[in-house]
MARBA-3410 file (N, C-alpha, C, O; in Angstrom, 1 decimal):
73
-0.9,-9.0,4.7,-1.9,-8.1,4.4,-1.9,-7.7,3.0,-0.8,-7.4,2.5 ~ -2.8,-7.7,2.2,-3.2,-7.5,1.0,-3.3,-6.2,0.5,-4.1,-5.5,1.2 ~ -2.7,-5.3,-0.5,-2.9,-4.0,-0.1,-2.7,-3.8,-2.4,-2.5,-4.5,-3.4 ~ -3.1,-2.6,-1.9,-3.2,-1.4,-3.4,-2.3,-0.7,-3.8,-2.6,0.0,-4.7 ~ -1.3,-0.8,-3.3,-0.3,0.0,-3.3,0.0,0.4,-4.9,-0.2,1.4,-5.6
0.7,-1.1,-5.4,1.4,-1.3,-7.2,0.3,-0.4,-7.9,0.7,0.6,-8.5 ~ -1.1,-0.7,-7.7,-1.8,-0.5,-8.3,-1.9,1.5,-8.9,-1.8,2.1,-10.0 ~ -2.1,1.9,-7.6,-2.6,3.0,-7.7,-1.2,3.5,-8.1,-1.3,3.9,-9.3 ~ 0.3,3.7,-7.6,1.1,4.1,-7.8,1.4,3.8,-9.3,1.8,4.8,-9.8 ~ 1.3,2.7,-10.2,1.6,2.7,-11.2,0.5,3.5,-11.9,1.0,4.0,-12.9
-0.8,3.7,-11.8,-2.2,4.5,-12.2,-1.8,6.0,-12.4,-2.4,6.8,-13.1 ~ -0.6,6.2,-11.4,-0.5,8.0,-11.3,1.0,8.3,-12.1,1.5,9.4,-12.2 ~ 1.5,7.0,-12.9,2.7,7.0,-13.3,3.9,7.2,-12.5,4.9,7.9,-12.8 ~ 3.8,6.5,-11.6,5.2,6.7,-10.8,6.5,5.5,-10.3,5.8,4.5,-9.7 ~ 7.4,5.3,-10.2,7.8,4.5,-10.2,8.1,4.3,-8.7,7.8,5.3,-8.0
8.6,3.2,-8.0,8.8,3.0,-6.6,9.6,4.3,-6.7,8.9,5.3,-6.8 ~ 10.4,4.4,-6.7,11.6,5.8,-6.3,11.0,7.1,-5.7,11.4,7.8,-4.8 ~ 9.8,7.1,-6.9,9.1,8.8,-7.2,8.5,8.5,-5.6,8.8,9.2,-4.7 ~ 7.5,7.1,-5.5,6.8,7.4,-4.2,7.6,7.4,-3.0,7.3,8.2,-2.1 ~ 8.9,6.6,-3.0,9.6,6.7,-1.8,9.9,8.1,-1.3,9.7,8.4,-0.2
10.5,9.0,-2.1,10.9,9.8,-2.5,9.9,10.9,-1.7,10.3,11.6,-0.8 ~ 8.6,10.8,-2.1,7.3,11.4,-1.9,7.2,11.7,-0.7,7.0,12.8,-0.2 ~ 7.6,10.3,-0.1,7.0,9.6,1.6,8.0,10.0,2.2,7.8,10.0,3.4 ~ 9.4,10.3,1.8,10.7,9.9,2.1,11.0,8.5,3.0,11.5,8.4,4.1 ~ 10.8,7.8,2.3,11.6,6.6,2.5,12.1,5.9,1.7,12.2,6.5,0.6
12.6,4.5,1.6,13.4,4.3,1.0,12.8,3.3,-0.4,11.7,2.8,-0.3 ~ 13.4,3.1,-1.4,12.7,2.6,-2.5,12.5,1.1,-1.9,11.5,0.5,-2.1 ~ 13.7,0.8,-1.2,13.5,-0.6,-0.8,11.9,-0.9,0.2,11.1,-1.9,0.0 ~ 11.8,-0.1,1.0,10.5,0.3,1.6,9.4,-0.2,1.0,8.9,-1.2,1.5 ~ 8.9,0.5,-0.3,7.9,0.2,-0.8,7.9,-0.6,-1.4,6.7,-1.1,-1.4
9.0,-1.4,-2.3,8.8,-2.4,-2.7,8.4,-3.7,-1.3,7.4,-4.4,-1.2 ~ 9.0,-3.6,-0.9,8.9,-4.6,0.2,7.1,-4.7,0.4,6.4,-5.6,0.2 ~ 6.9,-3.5,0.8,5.1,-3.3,1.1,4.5,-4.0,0.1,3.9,-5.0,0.4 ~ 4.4,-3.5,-1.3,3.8,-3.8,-2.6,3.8,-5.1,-2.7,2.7,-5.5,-3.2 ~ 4.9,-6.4,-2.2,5.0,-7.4,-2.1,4.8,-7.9,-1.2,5.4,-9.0,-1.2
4.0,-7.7,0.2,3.1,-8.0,1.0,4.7,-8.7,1.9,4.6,-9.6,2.7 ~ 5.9,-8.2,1.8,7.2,-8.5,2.3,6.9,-8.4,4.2,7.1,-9.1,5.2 ~ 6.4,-6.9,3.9,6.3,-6.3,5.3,5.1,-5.3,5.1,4.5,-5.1,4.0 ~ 4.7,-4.5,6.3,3.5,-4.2,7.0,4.2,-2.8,7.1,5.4,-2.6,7.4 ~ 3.4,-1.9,6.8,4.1,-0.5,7.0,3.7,-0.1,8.0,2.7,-0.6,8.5
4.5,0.9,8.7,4.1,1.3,9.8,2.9,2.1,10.0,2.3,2.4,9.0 ~ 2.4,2.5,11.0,1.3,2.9,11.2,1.0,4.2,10.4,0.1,4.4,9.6 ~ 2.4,5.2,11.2,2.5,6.1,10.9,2.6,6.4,9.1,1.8,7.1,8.5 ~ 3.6,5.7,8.6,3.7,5.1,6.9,1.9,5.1,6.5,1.3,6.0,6.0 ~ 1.5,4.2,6.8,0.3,3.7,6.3,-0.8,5.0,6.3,-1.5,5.2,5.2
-0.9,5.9,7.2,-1.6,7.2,7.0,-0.8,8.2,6.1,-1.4,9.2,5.9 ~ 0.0,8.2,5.8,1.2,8.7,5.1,0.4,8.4,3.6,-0.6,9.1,3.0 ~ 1.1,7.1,3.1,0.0,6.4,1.7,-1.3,6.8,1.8,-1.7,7.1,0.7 ~ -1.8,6.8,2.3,-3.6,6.5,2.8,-3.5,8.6,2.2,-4.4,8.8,1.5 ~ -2.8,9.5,2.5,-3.2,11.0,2.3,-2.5,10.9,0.7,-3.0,11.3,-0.4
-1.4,10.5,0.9,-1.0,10.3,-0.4,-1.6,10.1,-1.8,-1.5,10.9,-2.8 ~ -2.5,8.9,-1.7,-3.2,8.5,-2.3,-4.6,9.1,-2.2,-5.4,8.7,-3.0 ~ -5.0,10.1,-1.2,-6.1,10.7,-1.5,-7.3,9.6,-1.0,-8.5,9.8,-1.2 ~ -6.8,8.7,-0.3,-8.3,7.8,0.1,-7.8,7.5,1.8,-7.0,8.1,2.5 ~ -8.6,6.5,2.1,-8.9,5.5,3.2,-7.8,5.0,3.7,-7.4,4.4,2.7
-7.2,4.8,4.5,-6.4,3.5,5.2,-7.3,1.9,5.1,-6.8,0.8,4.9 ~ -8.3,2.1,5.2,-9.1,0.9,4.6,-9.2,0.4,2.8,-9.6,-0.6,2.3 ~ -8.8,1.7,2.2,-8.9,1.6,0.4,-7.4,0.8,0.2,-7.2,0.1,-0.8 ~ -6.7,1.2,1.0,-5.4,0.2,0.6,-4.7,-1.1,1.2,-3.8,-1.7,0.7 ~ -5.4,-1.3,2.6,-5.0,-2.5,2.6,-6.1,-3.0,3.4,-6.8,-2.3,4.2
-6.3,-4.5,3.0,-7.0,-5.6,3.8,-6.6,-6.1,4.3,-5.6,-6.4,3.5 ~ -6.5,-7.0,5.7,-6.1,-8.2,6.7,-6.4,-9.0,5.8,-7.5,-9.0,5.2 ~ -5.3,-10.2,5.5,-5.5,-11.4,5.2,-6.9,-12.3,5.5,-7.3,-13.3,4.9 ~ -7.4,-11.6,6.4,-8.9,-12.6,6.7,-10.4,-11.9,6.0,-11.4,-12.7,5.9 ~ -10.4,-10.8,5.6,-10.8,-10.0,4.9,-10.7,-10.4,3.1,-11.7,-10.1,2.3
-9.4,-11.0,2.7,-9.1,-11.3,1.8,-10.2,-12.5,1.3,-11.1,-12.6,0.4 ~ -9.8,-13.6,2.5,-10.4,-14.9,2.8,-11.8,-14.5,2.4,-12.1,-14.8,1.3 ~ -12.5,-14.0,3.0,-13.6,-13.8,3.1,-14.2,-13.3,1.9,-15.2,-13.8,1.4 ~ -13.7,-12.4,1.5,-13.8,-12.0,0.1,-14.1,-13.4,-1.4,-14.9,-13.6,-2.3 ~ -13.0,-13.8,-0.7,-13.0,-15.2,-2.0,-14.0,-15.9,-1.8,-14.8,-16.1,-2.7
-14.3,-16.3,-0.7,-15.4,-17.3,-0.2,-16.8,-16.7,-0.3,-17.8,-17.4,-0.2 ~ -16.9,-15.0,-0.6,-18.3,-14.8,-0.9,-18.8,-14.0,0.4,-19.9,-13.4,0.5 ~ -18.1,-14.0,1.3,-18.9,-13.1,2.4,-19.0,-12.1,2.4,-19.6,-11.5,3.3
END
């Protein structure tokens, strides 16, 4: 799953730690996410999603969504 994470978190000046910290979890956590490692949990993912002040759809896309994207649909 393709997501926004690096982006916006580096945008607000923060380093993995600051957000883990944020969310309480662990630094390893977010990196893992940021690098498409692993899938946050549901619960996590609305977590980020208020965090960030947007959508659960503003930060991550299904890999087929991605696809789709490149190809123009």
């Amino acid at each position: 799953m393709d997501n926004d994470i690096d982006r916006r978190r580096k945008a607000r000046g923060l380093s993995q730690a600051d957000l883990a910290d944020a969310l309480d979890v662990t630094r390893q956590t977010i990196n893992a996410i940021e690098r498409d490692r692993t899938n946050p949990s549901l619960e996590l993912a609305f977590d980020l999603a208020a965090f960030f002040d947007c959508a659960i759809e503003d930060l991550f896309r299904h890999d087929s969504e991605v696809a789709y994207t490149r190809l123009g649909y």
